[in-house]
C-alpha positions in Angstrom: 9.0 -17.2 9.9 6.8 -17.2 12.8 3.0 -18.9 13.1 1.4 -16.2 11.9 3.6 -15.1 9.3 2.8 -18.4 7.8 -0.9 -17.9 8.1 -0.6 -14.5 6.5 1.2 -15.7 3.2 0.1 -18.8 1.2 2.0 -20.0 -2.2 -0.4 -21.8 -4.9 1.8 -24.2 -7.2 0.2 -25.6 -10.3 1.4 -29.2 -11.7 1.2 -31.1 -14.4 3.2 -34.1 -15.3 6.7 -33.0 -13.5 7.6 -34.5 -10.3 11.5 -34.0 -11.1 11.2 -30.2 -11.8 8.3 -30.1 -8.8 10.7 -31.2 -6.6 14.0 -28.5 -7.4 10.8 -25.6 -7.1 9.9 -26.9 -3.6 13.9 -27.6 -2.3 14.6 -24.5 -3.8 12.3 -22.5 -2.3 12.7 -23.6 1.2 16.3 -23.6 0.7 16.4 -19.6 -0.1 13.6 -18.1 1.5 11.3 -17.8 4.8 8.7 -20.3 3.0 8.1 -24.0 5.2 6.2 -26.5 3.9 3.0 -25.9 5.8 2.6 -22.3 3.4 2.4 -24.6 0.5 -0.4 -25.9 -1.6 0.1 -27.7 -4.9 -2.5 -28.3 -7.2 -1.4 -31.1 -9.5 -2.9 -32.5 -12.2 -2.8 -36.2 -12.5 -1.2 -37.7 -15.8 -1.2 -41.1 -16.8 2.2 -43.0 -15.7 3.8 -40.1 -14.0 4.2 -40.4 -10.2 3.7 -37.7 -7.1 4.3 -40.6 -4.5 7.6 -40.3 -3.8 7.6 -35.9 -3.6 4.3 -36.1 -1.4 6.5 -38.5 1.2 10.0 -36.0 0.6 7.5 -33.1 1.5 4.7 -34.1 3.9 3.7 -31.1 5.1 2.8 -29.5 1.9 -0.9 -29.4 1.1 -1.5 -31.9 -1.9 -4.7 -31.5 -3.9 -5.5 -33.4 -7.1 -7.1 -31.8 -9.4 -10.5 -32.1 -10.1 -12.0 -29.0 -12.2 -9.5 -26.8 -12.1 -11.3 -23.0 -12.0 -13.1 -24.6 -8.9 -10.2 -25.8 -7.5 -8.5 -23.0 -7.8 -11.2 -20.4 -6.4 -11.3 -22.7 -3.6 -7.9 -22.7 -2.7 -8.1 -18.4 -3.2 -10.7 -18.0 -1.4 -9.0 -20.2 2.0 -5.5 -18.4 1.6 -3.7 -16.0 3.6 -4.0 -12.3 3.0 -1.3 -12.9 0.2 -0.6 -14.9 -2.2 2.2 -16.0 -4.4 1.3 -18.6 -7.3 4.0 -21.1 -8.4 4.3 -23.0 -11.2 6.8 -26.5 -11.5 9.3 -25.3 -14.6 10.5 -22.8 -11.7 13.8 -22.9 -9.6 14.6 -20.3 -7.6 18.8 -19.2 -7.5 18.7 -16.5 -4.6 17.5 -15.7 -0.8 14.6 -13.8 -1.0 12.5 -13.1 2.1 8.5 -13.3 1.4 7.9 -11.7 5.3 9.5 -8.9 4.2 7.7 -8.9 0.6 4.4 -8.9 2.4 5.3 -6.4 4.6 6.3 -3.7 1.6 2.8 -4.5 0.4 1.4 -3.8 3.4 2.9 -0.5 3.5 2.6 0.6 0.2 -0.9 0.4 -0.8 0.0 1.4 -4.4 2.1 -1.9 -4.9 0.0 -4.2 -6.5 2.8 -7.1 -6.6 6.2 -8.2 -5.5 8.2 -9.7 -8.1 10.7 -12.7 -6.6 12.2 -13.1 -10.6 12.5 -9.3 -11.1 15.8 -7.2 -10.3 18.7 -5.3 -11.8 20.1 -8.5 -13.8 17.0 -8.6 -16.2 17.8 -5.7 -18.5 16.6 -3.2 -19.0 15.1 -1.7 -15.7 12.2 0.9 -16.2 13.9 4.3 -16.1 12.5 6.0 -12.8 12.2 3.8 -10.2 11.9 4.6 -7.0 14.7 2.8 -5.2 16.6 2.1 -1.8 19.4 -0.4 -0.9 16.9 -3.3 -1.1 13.8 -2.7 -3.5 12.8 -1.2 -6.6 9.6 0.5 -8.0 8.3 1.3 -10.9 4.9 1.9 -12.8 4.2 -1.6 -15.0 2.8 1.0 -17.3 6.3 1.2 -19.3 7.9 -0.2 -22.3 10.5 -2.4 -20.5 10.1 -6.0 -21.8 9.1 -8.2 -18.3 8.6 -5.0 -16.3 5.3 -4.3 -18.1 3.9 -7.8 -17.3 2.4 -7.2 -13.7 0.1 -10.6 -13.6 1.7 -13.5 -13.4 2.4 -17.1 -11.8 5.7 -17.8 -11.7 6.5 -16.1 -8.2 5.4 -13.0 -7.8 3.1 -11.8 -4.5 -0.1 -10.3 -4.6 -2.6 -9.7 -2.2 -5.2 -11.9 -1.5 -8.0 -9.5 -2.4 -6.9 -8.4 -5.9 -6.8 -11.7 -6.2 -10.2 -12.5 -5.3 -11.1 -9.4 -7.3 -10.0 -10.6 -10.7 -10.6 -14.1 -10.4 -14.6 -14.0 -9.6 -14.7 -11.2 -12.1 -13.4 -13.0 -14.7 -16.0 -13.7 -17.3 -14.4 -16.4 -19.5 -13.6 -20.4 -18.2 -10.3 -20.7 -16.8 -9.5 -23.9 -17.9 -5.7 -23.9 -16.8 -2.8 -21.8 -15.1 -2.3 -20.7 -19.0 -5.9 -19.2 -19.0 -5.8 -18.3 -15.7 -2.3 -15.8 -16.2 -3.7 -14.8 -19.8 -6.9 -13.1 -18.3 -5.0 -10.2 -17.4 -4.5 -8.9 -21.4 -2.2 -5.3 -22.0 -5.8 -4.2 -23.3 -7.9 -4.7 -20.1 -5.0 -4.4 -17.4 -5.7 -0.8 -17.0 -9.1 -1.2 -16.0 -9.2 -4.9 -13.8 -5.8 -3.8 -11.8 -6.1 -0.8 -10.1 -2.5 -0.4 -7.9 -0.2 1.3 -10.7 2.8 0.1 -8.8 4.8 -2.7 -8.6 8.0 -4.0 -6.8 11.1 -6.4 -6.7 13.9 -7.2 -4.9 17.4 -5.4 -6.5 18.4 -9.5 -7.5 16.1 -11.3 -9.3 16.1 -14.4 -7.6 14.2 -16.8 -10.2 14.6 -18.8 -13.8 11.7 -20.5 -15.8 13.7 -23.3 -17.1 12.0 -24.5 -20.6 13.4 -27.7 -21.2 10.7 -30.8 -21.6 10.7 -32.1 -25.6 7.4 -31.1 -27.1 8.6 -31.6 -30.8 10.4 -34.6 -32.5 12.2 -31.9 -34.6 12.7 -29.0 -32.6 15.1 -30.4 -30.0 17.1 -28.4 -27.8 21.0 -28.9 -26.4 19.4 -31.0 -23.9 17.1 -33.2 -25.7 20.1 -34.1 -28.0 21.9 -35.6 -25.1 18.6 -37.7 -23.8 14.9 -37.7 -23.5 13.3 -35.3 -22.1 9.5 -35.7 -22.4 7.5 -35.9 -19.1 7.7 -39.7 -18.3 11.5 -40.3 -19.1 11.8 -37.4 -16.4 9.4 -39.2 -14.1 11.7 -42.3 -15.0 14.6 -40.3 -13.8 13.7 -38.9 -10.9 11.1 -41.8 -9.9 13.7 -45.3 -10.6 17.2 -43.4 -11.0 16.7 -41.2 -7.8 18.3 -38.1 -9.9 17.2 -34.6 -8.9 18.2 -31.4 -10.2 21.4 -29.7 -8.9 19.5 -26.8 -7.8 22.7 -25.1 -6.4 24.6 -25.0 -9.8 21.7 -23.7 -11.3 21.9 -20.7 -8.2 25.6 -20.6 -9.5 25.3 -19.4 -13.0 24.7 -15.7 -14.4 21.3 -15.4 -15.2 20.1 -12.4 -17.5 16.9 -13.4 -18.5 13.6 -15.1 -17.3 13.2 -17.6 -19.3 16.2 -19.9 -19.6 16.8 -23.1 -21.8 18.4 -26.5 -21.2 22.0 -25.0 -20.1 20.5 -24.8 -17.0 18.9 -28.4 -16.7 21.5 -29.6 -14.3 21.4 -32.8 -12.6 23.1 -33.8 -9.8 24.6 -37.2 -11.1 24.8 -38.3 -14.6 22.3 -40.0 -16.0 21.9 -43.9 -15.2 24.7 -45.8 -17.0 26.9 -42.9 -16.9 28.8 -44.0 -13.6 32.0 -43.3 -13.1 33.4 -47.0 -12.8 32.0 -47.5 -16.9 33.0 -44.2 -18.1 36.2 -46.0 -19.8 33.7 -48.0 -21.8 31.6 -45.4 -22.7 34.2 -43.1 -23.6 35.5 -46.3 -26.1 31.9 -46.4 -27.5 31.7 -42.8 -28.0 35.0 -42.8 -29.9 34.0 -45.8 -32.0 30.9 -43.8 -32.7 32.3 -41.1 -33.6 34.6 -43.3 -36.4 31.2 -44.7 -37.5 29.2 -41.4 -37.7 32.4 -39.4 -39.3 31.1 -39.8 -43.0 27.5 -38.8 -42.0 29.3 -35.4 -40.3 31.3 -34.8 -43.7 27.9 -35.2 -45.3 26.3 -32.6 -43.4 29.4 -30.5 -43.6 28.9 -30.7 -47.1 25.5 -30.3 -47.3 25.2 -27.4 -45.0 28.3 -26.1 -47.0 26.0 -26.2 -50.4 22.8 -24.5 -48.8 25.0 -21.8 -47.7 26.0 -21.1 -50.9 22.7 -21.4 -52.9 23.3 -24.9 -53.9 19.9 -25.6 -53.5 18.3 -22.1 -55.3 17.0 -23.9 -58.7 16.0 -27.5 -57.1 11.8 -26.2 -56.7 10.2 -23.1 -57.7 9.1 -21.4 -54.2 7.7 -17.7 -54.0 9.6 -16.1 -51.1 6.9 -14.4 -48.4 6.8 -11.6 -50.3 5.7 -12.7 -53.6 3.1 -15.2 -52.2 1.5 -12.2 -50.5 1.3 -10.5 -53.6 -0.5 -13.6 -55.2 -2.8 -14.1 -52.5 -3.8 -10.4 -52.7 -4.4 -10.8 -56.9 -5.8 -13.8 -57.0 -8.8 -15.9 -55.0 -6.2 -18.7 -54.3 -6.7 -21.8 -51.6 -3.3 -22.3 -49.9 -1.7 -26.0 -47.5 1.9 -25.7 -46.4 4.3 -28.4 -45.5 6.8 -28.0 -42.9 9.1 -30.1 -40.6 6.2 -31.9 -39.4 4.0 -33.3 -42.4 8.0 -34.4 -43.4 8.0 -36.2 -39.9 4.9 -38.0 -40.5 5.4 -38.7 -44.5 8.5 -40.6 -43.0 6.5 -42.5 -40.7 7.3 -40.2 -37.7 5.1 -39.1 -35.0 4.4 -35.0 -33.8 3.0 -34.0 -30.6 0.1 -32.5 -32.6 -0.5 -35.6 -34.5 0.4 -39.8 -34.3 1.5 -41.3 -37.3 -1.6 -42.5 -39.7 -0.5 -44.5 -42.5 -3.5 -42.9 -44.6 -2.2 -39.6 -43.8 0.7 -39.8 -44.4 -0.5 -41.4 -47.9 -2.5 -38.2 -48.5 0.1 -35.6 -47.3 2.4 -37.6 -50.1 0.1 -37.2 -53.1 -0.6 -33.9 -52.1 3.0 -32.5 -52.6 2.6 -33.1 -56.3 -1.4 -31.9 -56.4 -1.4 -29.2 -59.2 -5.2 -28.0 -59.1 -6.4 -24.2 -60.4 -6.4 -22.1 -57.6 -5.1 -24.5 -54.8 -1.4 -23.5 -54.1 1.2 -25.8 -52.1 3.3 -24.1 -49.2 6.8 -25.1 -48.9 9.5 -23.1 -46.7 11.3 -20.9 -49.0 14.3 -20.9 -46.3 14.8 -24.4 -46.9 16.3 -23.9 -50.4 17.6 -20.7 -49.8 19.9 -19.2 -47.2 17.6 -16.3 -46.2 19.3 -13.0 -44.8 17.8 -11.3 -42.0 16.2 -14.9 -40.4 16.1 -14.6 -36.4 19.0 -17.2 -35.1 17.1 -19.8 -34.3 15.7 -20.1 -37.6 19.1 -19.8 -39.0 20.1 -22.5 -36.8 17.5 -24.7 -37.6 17.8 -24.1 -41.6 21.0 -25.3 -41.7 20.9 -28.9 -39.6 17.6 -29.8 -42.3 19.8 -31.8 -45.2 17.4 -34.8 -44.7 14.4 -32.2 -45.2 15.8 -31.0 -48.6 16.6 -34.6 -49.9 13.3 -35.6 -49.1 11.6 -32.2 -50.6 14.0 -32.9 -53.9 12.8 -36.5 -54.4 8.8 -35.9 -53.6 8.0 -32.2 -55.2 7.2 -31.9 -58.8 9.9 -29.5 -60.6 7.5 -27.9 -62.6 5.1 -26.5 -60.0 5.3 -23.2 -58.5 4.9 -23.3 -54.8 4.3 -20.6 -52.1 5.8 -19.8 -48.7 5.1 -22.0 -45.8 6.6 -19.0 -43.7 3.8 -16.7 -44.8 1.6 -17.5 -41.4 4.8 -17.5 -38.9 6.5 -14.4 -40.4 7.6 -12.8 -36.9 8.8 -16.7 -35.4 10.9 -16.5 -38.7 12.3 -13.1 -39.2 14.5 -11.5 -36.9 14.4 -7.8 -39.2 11.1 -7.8 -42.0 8.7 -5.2 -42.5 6.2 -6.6 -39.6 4.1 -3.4 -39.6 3.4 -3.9 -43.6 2.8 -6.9 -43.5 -0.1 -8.0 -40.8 -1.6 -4.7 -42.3 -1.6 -6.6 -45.6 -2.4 -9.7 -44.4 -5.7 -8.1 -41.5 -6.7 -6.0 -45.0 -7.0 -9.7 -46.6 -9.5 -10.6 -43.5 -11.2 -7.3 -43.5 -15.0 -7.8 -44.3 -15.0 -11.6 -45.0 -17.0 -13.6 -43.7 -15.1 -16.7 -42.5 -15.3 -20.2 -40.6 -12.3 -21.0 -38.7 -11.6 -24.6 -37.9 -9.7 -25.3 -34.6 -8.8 -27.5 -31.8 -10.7 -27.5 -29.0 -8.8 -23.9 -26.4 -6.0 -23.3 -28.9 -7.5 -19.8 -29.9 -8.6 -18.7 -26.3 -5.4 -17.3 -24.5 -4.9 -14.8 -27.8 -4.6 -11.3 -26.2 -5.1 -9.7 -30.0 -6.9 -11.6 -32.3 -6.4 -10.8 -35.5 -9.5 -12.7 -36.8 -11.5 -9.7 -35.2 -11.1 -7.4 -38.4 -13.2 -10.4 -39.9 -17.1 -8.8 -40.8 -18.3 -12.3 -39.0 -16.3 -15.6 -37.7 -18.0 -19.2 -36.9 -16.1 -21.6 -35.4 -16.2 -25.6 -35.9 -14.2 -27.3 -33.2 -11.8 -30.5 -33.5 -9.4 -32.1 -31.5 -6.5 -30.3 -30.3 -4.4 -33.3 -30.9 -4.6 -35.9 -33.6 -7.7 -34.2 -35.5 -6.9 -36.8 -38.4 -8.7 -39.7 -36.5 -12.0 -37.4 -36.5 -11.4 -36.2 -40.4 -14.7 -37.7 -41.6 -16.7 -36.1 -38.9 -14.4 -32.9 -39.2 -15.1 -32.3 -43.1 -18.8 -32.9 -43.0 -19.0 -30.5 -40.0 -17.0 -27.8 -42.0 -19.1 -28.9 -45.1 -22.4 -27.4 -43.5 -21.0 -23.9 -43.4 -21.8 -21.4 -46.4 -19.9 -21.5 -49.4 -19.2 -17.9 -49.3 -17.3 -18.0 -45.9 -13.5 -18.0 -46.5 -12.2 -21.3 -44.1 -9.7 -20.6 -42.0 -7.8 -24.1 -41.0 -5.7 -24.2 -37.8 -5.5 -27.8 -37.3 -2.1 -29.4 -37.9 -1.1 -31.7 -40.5 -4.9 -32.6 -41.2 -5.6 -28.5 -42.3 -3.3 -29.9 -45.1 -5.9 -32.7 -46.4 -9.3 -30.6 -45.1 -8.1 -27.7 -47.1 -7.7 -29.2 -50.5 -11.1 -31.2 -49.9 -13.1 -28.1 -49.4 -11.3 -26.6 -52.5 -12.6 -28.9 -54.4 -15.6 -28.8 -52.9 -16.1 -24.9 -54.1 -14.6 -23.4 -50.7 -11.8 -20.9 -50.5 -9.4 -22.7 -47.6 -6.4 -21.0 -46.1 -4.1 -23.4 -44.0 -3.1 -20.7 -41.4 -1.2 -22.7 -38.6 0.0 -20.3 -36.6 -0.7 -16.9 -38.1 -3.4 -16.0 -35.0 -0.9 -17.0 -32.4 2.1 -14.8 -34.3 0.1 -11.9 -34.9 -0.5 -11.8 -31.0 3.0 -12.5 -30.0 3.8 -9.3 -32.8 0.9 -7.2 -31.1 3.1 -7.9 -27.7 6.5 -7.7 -28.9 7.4 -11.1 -27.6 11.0 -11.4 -27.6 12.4 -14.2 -30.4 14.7 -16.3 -27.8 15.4 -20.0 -28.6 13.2 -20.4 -25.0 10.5 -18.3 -26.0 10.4 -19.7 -29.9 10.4 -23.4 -28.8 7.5 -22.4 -26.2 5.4 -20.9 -29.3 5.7 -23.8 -31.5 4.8 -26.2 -27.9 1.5 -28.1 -28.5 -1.3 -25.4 -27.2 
């Protein structure tokens, strides 16, 4: 690309906490396209213990900014760019030569373009019917029904010019905190009016994958984590002091269908430290040995599994399936907590990303499993004890591989309580076929004209493109921590305490929504632990598909 080609097109990359996947975007990228390193600007965000050291010396002629307040930064680094833009973002690796020259070019001449897509193209099914098409590029209006077509803002690595840009950003009314606030302020319910090219555009390949790999949750691992860590500073470890990178052309290799791909495609280029080939003999001896020592455990769970399957576990607690805990929250004025994989974690003296272990609370979330109060009802997973039809796969999955869940559930619960559905607030992350339309109409109808408090962490409500607590007659919000609200409980429940009796509490907050909500029913409040109800009614509103990748990314810390 020549001088001023480069001057024309600049790529934004956002950062936070991944050097190893930072550095297969960048080779990628200059390894299948006209991009050099002087087009580039990455705005990283400094986390403690992670390193950018070593990828600022690999590539030195990429424009490294810290970051310091990120919606200044990032109007900044706008407002200096070429006349177009494509934003970047470090879970990113591109598999296929694309050629931004001639991207910016087809904006140029097609004024009705308002973006061209690098991950879009005839392998991610199904293409918008009508497109106008030649032997290199497609076009279609991102007014359609097509699941990624319709999505016409955002920053994985698509082009835009710098103008709209400009145009949205400074007109943007809310804070734009992050990249995830900054790509949510384009909403399916304001698009219309903030973009005004109908148009967009995309090569015939797509040529990109969004790799969602890092762990987030001790208990929602995926193929990858099972093999090692995967949390930010074991991958800075890796890259950093073991000098691994991903194998960014056997990631190019494989047959992509989708956007959004899991830990299949985490390649590395050499095995993991300890994993050379002189001492494979001895680790294939250990494995086998391990394998000897672990065989009863894997009959167990055979077994196990084996028993769930068939019902085994039916009669061990009384739990209202989704249904019938609707039906009791619309005939009765009830106060509701639910337990899940997490509050087990903790109980057992396990850490969450939403929440360190606390002795006391885990105390609390103990005595609470066997709290029988009028009016204040227990959540448990019905799924746990019985082998639900019609659960999405991952669920399924994940229902199955829980024996130490149920054992622990069996031995803690009281047998003679009756307890209600966890699942009742995550009803479209759990179901793969359910009545969705009946039910958020039954469950909005149960928010219609109340007045309510809802207690959250600090941001977690503010990407929602539908919010479903908008049918309220009036909402107050008190604010806690987004992560490990339990150290701030006294401060939290006298906060919540100064709100009117009359409000109906609405407790997004983690394992602690557990304890605050049977305090305040004690204390004369009506408390509903809804965990993620407001984030699933939006991903309902938006028909967000249920892959593994996408359902691991809801359940990420916000």
């Amino acid at each position: 690309m020549d001088s001023q080609s480069q001057r024309q097109i600049s790529i934004i990359v956002f950062s936070k906490g991944r050097p190893l996947q930072l550095h297969a975007y960048l080779e990628s990228l200059f390894r299948f396209s006209d991009a050099v390193q002087e087009m580039v600007t990455v705005l990283y965000c400094e986390t403690e213990g992670i390193r950018y050291e070593k990828l600022m010396q690999r590539f030195p002629q990429v424009s490294w900014v810290k970051e310091n307040k990120f919606e200044s930064d990032l109007k900044q680094l706008v407002s200096a760019a070429g006349a177009y833009i494509m934003f970047g973002c470090d879970d990113v690796v591109f598999t296929g030569k694309f050629c931004l020259k001639k991207a910016g070019r087809y904006l140029q001449e097609h004024d009705q373009v308002f973006g061209y897509s690098m991950r879009l193209g005839e392998n991610i099914q199904p293409v918008p019917q009508n497109c106008a098409a030649d032997d290199t590029v497609i076009e279609w209006s991102w007014d359609c029904s097509c699941q990624h077509y319709n999505y016409p803002w955002e920053l994985d690595c698509t082009l835009y010019r710098r103008e709209d840009v400009i145009q949205m950003t400074m007109e943007e009314e809310t804070a734009i905190k992050n990249p995830n606030y900054y790509e949510a302020m384009i909403t399916p319910d304001n698009r219309a009016q903030r973009i005004r090219r109908p148009h967009m555009a995309c090569g015939r390949q797509g040529c990109a994958v969004v790799i969602t790999v890092n762990r987030v949750q001790e208990t929602h691992q995926n193929g990858f984590d099972d093999s090692m860590l995967t949390d930010i500073h074991s991958l800075d470890r890796l890259y950093n002091d073991e000098g691994n990178t991903l194998d960014i052309e056997k990631i190019a290799s494989m047959d992509n269908h989708a956007i959004h791909v899991g830990a299949e495609y985490f390649l590395l280029r050499r095995p993991a430290k300890g994993y050379a080939p002189g001492r494979l003999r001895l680790k294939k001896a250990k494995e086998t040995a391990g394998k000897l020592m672990r065989l009863p455990r894997r009959i167990d769970r055979h077994f196990e599994r084996r028993k769930y399957e068939r019902g085994g576990y039916a009669q061990a607690l009384h739990i209202l399936n989704t249904d019938e805990t609707l039906d009791l929250m619309e005939k009765e004025k009830i106060s509701f907590l639910r337990y899940g994989d997490g509050e087990i974690a903790i109980m057992q003296g396990g850490s969450i990303p939403f929440q360190a272990y606390d002795p006391r609370l885990a105390k609390r979330l103990r005595k609470l499993l066997r709290t029988n109060v009028d009016g204040l009802k227990i959540g448990l997973p019905y799924y746990y004890m019985h082998p639900v039809k019609h659960l999405n796969d991952f669920t399924a999955k994940f229902a199955k591989s829980l024996a130490r869940q149920r054992r622990f559930l069996c031995r803690n619960c009281d047998r003679d309580m009756t307890y209600v559905d966890t699942a009742i607030t995550q009803v479209y992350q759990t179901y793969e076929t359910y009545d969705f339309k009946k039910y958020y109409r039954r469950m909005q109808k149960l928010l219609a004209d109340r007045h309510v408090t809802i207690v959250c962490g600090e941001g977690v409500l503010d990407r929602l493109e539908h919010r479903a607590y908008e049918a309220c007659k009036s909402v107050e919000f008190v604010t806690a921590p987004s992560m490990n609200a339990y150290a701030e409980y006294d401060r939290l429940l006298r906060d919540v305490l100064k709100t009117s009796r009359k409000n109906l509490v609405c407790i997004v907050l983690g394992p602690t929504a557990k304890v605050l909500a049977c305090d305040l029913h004690k204390k004369g409040y009506q408390a509903w632990d809804m965990g993620h109800y407001f984030k699933d009614y939006d991903a309902y509103m938006r028909r967000k598909p249920r892959t593994a990748a996408e359902i691991t990314q809801f359940y990420k810390p916000d």
